[in-house]
N, C-alpha and C positions, 0 to 999 in steps of 0.2 A: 665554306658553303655546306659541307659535308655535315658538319658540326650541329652547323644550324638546323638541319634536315632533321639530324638523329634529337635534338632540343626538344622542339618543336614536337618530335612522336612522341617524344618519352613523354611532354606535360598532357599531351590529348589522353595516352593511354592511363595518365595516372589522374586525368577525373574520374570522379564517380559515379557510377553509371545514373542514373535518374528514372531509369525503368520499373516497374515494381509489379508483381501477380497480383493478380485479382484477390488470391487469399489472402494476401498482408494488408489489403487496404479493405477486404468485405467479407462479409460474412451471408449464410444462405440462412431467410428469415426463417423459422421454426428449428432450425438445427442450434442447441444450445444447452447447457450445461444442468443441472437442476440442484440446490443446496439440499443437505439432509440435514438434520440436529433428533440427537437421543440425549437420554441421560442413564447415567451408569456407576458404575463402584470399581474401584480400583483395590486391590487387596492385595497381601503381601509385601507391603513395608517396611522398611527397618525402623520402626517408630518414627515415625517422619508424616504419619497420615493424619486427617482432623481429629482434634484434642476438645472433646463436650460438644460434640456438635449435634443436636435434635437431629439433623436433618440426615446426616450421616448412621445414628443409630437404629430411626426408625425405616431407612430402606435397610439396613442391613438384615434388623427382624424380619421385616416383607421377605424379603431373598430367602430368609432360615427355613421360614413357614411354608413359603413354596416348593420345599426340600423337604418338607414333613419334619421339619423344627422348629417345633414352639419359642421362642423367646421372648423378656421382657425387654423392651425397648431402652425402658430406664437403668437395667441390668448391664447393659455391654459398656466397657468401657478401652475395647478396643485403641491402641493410636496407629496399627496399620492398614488402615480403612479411609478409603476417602471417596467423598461426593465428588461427580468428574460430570462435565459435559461431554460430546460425544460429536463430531461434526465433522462433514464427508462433503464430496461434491459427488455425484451420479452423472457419469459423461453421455453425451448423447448417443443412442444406439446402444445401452447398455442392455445387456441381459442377462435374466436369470443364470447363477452360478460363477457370473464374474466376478472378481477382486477387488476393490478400491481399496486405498490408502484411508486413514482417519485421523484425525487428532483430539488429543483429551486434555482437558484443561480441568483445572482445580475449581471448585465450586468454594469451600470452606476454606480453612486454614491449615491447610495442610503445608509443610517445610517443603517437602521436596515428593513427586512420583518416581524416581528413581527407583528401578530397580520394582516394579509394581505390575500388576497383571492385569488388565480390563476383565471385569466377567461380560456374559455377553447380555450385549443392549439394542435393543432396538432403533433404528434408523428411519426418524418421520421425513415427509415431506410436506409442503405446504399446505396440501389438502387433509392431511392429519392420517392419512395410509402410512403402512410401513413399509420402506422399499429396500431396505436392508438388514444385516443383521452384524453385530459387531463384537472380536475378542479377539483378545493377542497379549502379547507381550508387548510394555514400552520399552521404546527408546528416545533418553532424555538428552540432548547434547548438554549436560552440564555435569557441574561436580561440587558439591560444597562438606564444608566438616569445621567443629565444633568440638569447643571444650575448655572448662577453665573462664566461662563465661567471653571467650572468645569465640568468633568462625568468620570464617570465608567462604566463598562464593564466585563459582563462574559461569556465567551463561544464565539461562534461567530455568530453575527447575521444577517449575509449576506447570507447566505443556509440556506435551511427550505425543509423539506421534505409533503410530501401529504401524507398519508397512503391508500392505494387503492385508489389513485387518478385518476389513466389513467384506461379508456374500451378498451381491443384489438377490433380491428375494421377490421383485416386480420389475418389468421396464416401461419406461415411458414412454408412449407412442409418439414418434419425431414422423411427422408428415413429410415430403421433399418437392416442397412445394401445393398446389393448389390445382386441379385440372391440369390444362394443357403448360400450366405458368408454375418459374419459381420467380425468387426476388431476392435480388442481392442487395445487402443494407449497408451503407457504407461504414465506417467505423467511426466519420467525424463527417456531417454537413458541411457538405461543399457544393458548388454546383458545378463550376470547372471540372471537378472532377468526377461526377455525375455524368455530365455532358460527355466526356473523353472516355469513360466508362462503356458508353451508350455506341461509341464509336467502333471502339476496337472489337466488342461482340458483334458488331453488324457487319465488319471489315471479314471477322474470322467464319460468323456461319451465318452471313448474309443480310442484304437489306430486310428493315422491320423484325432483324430478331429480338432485339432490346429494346427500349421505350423508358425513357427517363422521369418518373410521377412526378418526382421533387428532385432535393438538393442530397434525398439521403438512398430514395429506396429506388430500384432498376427495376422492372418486370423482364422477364426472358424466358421467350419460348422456348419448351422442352420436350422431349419425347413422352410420348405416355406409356411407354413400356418401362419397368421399372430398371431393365440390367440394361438398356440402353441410355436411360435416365443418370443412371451412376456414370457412364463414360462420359458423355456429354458431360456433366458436372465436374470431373475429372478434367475436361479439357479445358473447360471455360474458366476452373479455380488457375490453371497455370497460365493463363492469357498474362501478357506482359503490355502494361502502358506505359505514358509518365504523368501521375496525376497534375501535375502543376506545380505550381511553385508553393509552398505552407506558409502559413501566416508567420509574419517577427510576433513572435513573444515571451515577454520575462513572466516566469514565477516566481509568485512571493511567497513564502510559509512564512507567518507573523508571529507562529510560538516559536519556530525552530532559530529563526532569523537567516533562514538560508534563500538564495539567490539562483535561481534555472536560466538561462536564457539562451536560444536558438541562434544558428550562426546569422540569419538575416538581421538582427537585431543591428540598426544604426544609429545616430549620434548627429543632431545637428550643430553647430556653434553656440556655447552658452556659458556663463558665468555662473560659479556655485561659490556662494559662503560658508565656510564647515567650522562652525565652534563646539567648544562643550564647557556646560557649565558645573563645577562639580561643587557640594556643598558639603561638608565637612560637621560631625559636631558627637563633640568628645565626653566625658563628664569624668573628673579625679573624684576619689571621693577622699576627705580627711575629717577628724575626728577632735575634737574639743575637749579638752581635759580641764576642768579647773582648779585652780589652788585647792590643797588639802583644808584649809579653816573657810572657806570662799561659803562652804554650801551652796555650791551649784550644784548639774547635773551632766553627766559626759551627753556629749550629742555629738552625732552623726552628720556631716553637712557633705555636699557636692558643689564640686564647681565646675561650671557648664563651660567650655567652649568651641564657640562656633566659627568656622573657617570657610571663605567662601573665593574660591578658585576657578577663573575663566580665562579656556582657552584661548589665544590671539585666534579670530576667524581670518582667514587672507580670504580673498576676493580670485579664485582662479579659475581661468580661461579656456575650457574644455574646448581641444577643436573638433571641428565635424570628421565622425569615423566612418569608415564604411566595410569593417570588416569586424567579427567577434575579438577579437586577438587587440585592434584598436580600441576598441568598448571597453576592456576589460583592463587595459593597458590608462587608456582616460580615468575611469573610477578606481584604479587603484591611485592615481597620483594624488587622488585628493586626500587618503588617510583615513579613509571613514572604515567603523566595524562595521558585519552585517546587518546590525540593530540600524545604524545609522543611515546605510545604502538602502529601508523598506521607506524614510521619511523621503529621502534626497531622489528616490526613482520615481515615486508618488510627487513630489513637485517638478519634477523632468517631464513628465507624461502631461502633466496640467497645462504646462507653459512650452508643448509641442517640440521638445527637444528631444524625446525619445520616442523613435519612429518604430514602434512596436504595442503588442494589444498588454496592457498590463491585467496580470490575474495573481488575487491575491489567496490564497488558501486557508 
């Protein structure tokens, strides 16, 4: 009995838990990220930068000139110079004099940034302002080398990132909320979980503090003092619910031929046929020579053959699963690759045998 007792705790204490904060499932409308993109020159190469490239020579004149260097554009023939993109993200609350990270990417044809310096570039944002400023030193995670009309290559050495490369130079005004209200948006339409949302704010700072619009967005009363405003937002991101149960569903990537699917994913009783027909076709090529007194002419002929091979399809009896482990257990028995598992789950879903939302990528 004893045994059974300690069983029994151990399976309860080893579910998992189903509770989740508020910040893992929402986010506060206007608090959000902002992309930048510059463009820039990279210098310092071990010949590895763009090789004739216009594009490359006439910023690098621009750059001379701004330095009180005349140069002709058609004149440089630089190869460790390269045209780079320049692109950031600006986190919310950012301000003047802070840090971000960048990344730079190869514009032209350049081998490799390895070993290359950003000069400094400017950091637009959507509305065509500059909100940063950007230079540093890359770092490439790769490595390649060359010689004797051989090389190798690892990683990829066309991106290179800065670590705190860009200075915000503006920040972006993040409102925290609206008058008396903010709005928490949830991160996927649900209403269940709206609704239970709506709950557990009313449960912690009282009836009518939350109000559910829709399936996605919560209004919620807040203080209007702004260091009171941050507490409160502080308490209500840690609130703990359990949104619900989430949808069964398989992903499909149709270039990758790769397969996602959630533990809810079930399996009703169904029959699959799995053949493959593979067709074959070869060409020899041989050569006609004719007698020395013949006066012919040598010719070239091919001869084609074709081969056409099909697999025995069996007729097998998938039973009804009701766990991931069973699902996966099912469709492996039948032999099919990835390629074959995007046709066989697209007629599963058709014909109501897979009790999940199919999305295909």
């Amino acid at each position: 009995m004893t045994r059974l007792v300690f069983a029994l705790l151990f399976a309860l204490l080893a579910q998992p838990a189903l509770a989740q904060r508020v910040k893992d499932i929402a986010t506060i409308d206007g608090v959000r990220p902002n992309p930048l993109i510059g463009y820039g020159i990279v210098v310092g190469l071990d010949g590895t930068g763009d090789s004739s490239l216009d594009l490359t020579n006439q910023s690098l004149a621009t750059m001379l000139g701004q330095l009180g260097l005349q140069q002709d554009a058609r004149s440089i023939k630089s190869k460790n110079v390269a045209a780079v993109t320049v692109t950031a993200v600006l986190p919310p609350f950012a301000r003047p004099g802070q840090q971000i990270d960048v990344t730079v990417s190869s514009l032209g044809n350049a081998k490799s940034l390895r070993g290359g310096t950003l000069l400094m570039s400017p950091l637009k944002g959507a509305d065509g302002q500059v909100y940063a400023l950007a230079q540093g030193n890359l770092l490439v995670g790769g490595a390649g080398a060359s010689g004797g009309g051989s090389s190798t290559q690892v990683n990829h050495l066309s991106v290179g990132r800065v670590p705190s490369g860009a200075t915000v130079e503006r920040s972006v005004p993040t409102p925290l909320g609206q008058g008396d209200f903010v709005h928490l948006e949830l991160k996927e339409t649900d209403f269940t979980t709206a609704a239970r949302l709506m709950e557990a704010v009313n449960r912690a700072f009282g009836d009518g503090s939350a109000i559910a619009l829709n399936g996605r967005l919560i209004r919620v009363s807040a203080p209007a003092d702004p260091g009171r405003r941050v507490m409160f937002l502080s308490r209500l991101e840690n609130l703990s619910l359990d949104p619900g149960t989430p949808t069964p569903r398989v992903i499909v990537n149709a270039r990758t031929g790769s397969v996602v699917m959630n533990q809810l994913v079930t399996l009703e009783k169904c029959a699959i046929a799995h053949g493959n027909l593979t067709v074959t076709v070869s060409a020899d090529t041989a050569v006609s020579q004719p007698n020395p007194l013949a006066g012919g002419e040598t010719v070239v002929t091919q001869a084609a053959d074709v081969q056409i091979k099909s697999d025995k399809g069996e007729l097998m009896v998938l039973p009804a699963s009701a766990s991931l482990n069973d699902v996966v257990k099912a469709l492996n028995a039948i032999g099919a690759t990835p390629q074959d598992l995007l046709a066989i789950l697209q007629a599963m879903k058709s014909s109501g045998a897979l009790k999940a939302e199919l999305e295909v990528i």
